[in-house]
C-alpha positions as CSV (number, residue, x, y, z in Angstrom):
1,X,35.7,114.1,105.3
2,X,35.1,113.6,109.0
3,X,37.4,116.6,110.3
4,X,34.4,118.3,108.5
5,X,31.7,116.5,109.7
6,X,29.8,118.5,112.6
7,X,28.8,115.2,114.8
8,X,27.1,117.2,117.2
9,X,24.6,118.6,115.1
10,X,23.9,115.2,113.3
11,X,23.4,113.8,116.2
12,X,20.9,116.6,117.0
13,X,19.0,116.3,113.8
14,X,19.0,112.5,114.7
15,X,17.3,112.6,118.1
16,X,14.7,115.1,116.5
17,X,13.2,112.5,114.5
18,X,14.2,109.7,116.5
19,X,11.5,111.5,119.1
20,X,9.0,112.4,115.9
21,X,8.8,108.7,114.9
22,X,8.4,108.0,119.0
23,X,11.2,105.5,118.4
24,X,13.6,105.0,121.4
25,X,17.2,104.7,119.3
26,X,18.8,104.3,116.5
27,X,21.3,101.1,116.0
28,X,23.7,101.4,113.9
29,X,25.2,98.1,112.7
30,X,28.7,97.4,110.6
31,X,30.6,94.4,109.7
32,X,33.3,95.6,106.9
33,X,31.2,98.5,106.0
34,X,28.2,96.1,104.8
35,X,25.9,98.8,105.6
36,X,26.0,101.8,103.2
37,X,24.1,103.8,105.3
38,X,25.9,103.7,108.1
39,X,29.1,104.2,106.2
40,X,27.9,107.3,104.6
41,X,26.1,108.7,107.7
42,X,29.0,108.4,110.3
43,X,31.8,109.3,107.4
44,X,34.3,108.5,109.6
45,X,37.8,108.5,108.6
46,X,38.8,106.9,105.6
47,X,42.2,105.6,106.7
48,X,40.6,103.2,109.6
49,X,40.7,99.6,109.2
50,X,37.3,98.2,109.7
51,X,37.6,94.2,110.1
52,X,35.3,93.9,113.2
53,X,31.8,94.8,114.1
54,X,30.6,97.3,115.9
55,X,27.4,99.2,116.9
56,X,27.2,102.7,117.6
57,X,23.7,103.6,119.1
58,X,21.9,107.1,119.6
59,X,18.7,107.3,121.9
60,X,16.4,109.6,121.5
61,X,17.4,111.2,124.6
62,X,20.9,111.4,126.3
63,X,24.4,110.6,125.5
64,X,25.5,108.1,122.0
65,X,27.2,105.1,123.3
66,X,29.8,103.1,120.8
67,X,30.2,99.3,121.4
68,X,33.8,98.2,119.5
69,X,35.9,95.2,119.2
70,X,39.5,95.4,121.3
71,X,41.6,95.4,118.6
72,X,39.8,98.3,116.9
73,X,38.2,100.0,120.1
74,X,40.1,103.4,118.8
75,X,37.7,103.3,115.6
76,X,35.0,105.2,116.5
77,X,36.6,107.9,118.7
78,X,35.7,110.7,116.4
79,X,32.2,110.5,117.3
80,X,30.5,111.4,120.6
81,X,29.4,109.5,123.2
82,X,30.9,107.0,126.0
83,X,32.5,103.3,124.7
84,X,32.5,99.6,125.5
85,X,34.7,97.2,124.2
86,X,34.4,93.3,123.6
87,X,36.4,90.4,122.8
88,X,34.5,87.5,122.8
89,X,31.3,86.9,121.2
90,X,29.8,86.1,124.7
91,X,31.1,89.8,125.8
92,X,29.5,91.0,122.5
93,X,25.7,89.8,123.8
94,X,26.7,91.5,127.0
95,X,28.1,95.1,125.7
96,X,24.8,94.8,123.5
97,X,22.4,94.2,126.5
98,X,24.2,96.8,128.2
99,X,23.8,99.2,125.0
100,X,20.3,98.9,124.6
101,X,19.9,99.0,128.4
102,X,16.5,100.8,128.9
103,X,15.0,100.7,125.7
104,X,11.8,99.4,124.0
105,X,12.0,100.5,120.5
106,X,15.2,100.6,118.2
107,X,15.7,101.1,114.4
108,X,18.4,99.3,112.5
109,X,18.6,98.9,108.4
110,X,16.2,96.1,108.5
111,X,12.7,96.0,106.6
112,X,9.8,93.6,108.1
113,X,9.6,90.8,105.5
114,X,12.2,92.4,102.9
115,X,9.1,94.6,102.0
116,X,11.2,97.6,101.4
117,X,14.4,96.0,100.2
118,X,16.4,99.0,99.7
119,X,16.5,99.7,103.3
120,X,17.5,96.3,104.1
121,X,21.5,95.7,104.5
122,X,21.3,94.9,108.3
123,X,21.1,90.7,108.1
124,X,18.5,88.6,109.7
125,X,21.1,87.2,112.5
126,X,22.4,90.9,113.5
127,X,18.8,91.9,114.1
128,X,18.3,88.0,115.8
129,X,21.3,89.0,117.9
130,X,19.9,92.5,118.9
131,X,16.4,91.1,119.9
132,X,18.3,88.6,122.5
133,X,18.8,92.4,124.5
134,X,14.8,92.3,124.9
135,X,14.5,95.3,122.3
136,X,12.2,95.6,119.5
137,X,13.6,96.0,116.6
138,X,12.1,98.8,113.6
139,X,12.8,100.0,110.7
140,X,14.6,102.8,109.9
141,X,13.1,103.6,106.8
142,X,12.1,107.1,107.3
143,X,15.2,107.7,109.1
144,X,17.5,106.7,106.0
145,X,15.3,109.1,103.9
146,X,15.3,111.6,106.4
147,X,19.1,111.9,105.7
148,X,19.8,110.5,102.3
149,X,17.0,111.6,100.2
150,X,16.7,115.2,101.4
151,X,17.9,118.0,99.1
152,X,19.5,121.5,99.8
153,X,18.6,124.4,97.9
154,X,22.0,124.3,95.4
155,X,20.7,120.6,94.5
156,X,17.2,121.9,94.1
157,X,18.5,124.8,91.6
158,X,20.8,121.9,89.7
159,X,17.6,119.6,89.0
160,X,15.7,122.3,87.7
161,X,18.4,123.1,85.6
162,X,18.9,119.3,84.6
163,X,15.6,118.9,84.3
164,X,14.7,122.0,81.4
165,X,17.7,120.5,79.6
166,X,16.3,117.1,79.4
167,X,12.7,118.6,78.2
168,X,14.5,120.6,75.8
169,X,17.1,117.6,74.5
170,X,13.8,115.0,74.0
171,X,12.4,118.1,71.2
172,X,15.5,117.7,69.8
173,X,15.3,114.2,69.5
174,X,11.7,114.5,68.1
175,X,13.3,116.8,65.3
176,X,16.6,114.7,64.5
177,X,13.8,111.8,64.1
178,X,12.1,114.2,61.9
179,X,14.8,115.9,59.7
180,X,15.8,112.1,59.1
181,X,12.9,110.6,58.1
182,X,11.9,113.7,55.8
183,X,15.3,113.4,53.8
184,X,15.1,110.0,53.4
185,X,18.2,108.8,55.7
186,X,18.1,105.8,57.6
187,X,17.7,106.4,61.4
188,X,17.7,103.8,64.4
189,X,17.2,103.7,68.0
190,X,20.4,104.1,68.8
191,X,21.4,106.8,66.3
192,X,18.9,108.4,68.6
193,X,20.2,107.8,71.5
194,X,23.3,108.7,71.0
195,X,22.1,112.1,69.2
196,X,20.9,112.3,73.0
197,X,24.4,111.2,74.5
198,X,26.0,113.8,72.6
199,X,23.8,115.8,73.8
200,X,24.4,115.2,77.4
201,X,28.0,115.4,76.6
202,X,27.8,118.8,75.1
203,X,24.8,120.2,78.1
204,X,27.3,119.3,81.2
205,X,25.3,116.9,82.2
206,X,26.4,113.0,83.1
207,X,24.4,109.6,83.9
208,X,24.4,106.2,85.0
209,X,23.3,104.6,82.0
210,X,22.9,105.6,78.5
211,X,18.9,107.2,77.7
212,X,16.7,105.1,75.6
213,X,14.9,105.1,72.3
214,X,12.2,102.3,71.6
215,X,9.8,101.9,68.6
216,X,6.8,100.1,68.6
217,X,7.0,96.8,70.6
218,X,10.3,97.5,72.1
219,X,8.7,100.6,73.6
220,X,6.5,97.8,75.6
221,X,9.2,96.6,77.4
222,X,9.6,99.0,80.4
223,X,13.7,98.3,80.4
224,X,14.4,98.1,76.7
225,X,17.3,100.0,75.7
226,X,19.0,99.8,72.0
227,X,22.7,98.9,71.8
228,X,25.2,99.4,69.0
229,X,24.4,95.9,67.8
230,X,20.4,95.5,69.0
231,X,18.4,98.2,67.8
232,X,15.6,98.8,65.2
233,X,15.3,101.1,62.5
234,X,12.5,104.1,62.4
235,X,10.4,104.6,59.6
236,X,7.4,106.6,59.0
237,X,4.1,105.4,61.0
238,X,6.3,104.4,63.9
239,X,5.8,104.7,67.8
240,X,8.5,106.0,69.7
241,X,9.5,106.5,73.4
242,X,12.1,108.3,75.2
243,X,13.2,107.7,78.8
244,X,16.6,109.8,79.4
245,X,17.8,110.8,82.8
246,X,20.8,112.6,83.6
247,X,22.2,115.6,85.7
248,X,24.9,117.8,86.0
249,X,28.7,116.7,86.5
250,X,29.3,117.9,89.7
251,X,29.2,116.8,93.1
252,X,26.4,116.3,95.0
253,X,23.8,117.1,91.8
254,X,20.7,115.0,91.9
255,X,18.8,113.3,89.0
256,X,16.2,114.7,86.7
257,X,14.1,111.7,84.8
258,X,11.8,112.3,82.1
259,X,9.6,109.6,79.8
260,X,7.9,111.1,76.4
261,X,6.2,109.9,73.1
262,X,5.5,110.5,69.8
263,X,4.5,109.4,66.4
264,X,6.3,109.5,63.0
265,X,4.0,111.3,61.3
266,X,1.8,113.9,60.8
267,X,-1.3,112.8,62.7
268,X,-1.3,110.8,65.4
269,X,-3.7,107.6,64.8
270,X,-6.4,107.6,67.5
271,X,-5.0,104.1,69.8
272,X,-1.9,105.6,70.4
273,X,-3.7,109.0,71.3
274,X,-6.2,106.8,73.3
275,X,-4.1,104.9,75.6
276,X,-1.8,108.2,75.9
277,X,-4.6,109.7,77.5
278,X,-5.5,107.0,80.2
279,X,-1.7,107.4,81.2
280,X,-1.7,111.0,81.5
281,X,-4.9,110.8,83.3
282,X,-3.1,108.3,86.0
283,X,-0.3,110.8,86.0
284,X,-2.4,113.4,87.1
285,X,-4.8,111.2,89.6
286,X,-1.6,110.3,91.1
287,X,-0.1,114.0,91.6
288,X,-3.2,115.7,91.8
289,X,-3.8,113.2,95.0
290,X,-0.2,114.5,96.3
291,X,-1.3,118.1,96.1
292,X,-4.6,117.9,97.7
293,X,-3.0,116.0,100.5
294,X,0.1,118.2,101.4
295,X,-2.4,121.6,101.1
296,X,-4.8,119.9,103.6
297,X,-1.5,118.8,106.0
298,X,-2.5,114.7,105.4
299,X,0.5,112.6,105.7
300,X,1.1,110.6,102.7
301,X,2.2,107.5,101.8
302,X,4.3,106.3,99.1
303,X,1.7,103.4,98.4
304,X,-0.8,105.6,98.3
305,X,0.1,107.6,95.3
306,X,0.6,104.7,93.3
307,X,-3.2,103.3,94.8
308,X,-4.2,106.8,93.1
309,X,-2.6,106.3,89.4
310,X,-3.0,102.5,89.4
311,X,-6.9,102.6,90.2
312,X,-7.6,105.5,87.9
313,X,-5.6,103.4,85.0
314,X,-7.9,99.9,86.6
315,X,-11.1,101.8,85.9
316,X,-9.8,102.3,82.2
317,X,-9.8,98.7,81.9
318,X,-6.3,98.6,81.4
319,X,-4.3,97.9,85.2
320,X,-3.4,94.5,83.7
321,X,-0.9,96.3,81.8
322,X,0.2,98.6,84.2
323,X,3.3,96.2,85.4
324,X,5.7,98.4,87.6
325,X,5.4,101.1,90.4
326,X,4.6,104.1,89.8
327,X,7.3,106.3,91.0
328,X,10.6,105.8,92.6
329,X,12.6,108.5,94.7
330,X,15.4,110.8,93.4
331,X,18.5,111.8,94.3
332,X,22.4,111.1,93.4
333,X,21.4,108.3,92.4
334,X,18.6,108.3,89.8
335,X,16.8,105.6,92.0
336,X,17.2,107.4,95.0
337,X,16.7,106.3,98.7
338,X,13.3,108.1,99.9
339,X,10.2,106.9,99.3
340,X,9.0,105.1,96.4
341,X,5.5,105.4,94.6
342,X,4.7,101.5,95.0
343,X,1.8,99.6,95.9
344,X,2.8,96.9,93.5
345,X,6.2,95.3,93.4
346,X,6.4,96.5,97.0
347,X,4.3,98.0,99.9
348,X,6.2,101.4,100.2
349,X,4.5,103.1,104.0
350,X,7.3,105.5,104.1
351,X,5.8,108.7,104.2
352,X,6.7,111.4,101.6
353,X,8.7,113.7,103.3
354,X,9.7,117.9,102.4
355,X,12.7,118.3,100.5
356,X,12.3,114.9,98.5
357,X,11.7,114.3,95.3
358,X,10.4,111.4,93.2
359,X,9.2,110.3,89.8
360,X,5.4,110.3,88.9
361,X,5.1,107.4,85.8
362,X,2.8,105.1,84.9
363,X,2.7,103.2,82.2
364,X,0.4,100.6,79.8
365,X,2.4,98.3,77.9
366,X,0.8,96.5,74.9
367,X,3.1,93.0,74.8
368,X,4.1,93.1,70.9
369,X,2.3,96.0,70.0
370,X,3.5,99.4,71.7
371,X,3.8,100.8,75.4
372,X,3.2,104.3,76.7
373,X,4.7,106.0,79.7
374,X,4.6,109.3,81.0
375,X,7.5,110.8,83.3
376,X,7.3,113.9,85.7
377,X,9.7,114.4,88.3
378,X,7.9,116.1,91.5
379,X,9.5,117.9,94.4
380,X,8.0,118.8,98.0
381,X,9.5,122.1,98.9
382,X,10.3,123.3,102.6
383,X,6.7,124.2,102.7
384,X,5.4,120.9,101.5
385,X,4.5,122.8,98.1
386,X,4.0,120.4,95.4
387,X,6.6,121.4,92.3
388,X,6.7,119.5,89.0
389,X,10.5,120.3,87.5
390,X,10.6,119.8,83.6
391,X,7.5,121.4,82.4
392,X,5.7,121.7,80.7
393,X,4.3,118.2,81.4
394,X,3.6,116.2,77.7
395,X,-0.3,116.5,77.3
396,X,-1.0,114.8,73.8
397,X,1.3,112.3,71.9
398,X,4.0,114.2,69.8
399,X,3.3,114.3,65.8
400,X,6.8,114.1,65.5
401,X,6.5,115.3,61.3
């Protein structure tokens, strides 16, 4: 992996938003590859030993510079830039001062009162230690996304891909329920999802954690998801939700995530239609607000977009029940490591960024009664155009007979 890796060109990239987010360095911080980010930015080699700390720092401007413990002063030496070494903890404050000699302002994996918490694997005495050098310390929030949560054009091509598969395997759920229900076999929630499974299986396409089915109150718990042994049956004049999220088995594909609904029968009675429709309408508030503010050039914030769903879904009478975020980012990972759409189990000021994508889904959940979501996945091209992958988007509950 790091014969491959073009250092020089990273660290390029690096200083170009290093000077865009008018922040003087970037820290990097590692004790036994505790920080992921780090670990997967560097890639160095896998063979090294890592038992010590070290910090490997890029300004803005100039030359890296490496600060290693003696007995592994050898580990860094595929990347670029001139090295210190310590040996004892007081020479560690001193190679640090001499590190961060002449700057103000330096990232690290840190996030000011855990507020963004998947940004945070730097702990409270490294960053301690580091302010002792007379730096403040920032985080680098944007700069993780910047280089984890970016996608290339082949990923781009795979989610699309992904994604029309996962619109076309939740019809196809809709009609197993359907072809079940009107010959008179039993069906459950997890005959259903594993109708979906198989259909994964059979698609290419692989996930993290099996899709769900819920009916009527289980579909108001945001996280439900039937097992072999917990599940309930489906009958006519049910409520049903599917969440399934997968993508294709092969490296470096990203996530597609889709939520949709529907109703055993042949009409769809007007609450479930009703609160459908106050969803959807905070769906769109939220990506209509995205749109108007990349074609206008406004930066945007993640806790902005959920602000936009949350308070259109508030004016329905009904933000009581909205009890998560409204998005979350995607990439490998289906909870990828860009921005999320929260203003409510966090206060997400990373700014959406081109070549990102994230999930667009608010929900109302009715404790012991039913709960509605509605799922689009959204991608900001090169151009900051606004793409919704997966269409078309799910307009009116599904009269699944």
């Amino acid at each position: 992996m790091a014969a491959s890796k073009d250092y020089p060109k990273l660290i390029r990239e690096i200083q170009k938003v290093l000077q865009a987010e008018k922040i003087d360095g970037w820290l990097l911080y590692n004790f036994r590859e505790s920080n992921v980010f780090a670990t997967r930015l560097l890639a160095l080699p896998e063979h090294i030993m890592f038992t010590r700390r070290y910090f490997y720092y890029i300004p803005a401007i100039g030359e890296p510079r490496k600060l290693v413990h003696r007995i592994e002063e050898w580990n860094l030496d595929a990347l670029p830039g001139g090295k210190s070494i310590y040996l004892s903890w007081r020479s560690l404050e001193e190679g640090l001062k001499k590190l961060l000699s002449g700057s103000k302002r330096v990232a690290m994996e840190y996030s000011p009162k855990c507020a963004i918490p998947y940004v945070s694997t730097v702990d409270a005495g490294a960053v301690e230690l580091v302010r002792t050098s007379g730096v403040e310390v920032v985080s680098s929030a944007n700069l993780i996304q910047y280089f984890e949560a970016r996608w290339d054009e082949e990923q781009l091509n795979d989610n699309i891909k992904s994604a029309t598969h996962l619109r076309q395997i939740a019809d196809k759920a809709f009609g197993f329920i359907r072809d079940k229900i009107m010959s008179n076999s039993a069906v459950t929630e997890y005959d259903v999802q594993q109708f979906m499974v198989l259909e994964f299986k059979n698609r290419g396409l692989v996930t993290s954690s099996d899709p769900n089915c819920s009916v009527n109150a289980n579909s108001a718990n945001p996280h439900y998801e039937p097992t072999k042994e917990i599940h309930s049956l489906l009958q006519k004049g049910d409520f049903v939700l599917l969440d399934l999220w997968a993508k294709k088995d092969k490296l470096r594909s990203v996530y597609a995530d889709i939520t949709w609904t529907g109703f055993i029968g042949e009409k769809v009675p007007q609450e479930y239609e009703k609160i459908f429709q106050i969803v959807k309408g905070g769906r769109d508030a939220a990506l209509n607000f995205v749109r108007s503010s990349m074609e206008k050039g406004k930066v945007v914030h993640g806790y902005e977009v959920d602000d936009a769903a949350r308070n259109y879904i508030t004016q329905q009478g009904y933000g009581e029940y909205f009890v998560h975020r409204t998005g979350h980012s995607i990439g490998e990972e289906v909870h990828g490591n860009g921005a999320n759409m929260d203003n409510l189990e966090t206060r997400d000021e990373r700014t959406i960024i081109s070549q990102t994508s994230f999930s667009i889904e608010p929900g109302i959940y009715l404790r012991d009664k039913f709960g509605v979501r509605s799922e689009i996945d959204v991608y900001i091209t090169k151009d900051n155009e606004v793409l919704v992958t997966g269409l078309p988007m799910q307009e009116n509950v599904v009269a699944i007979l």
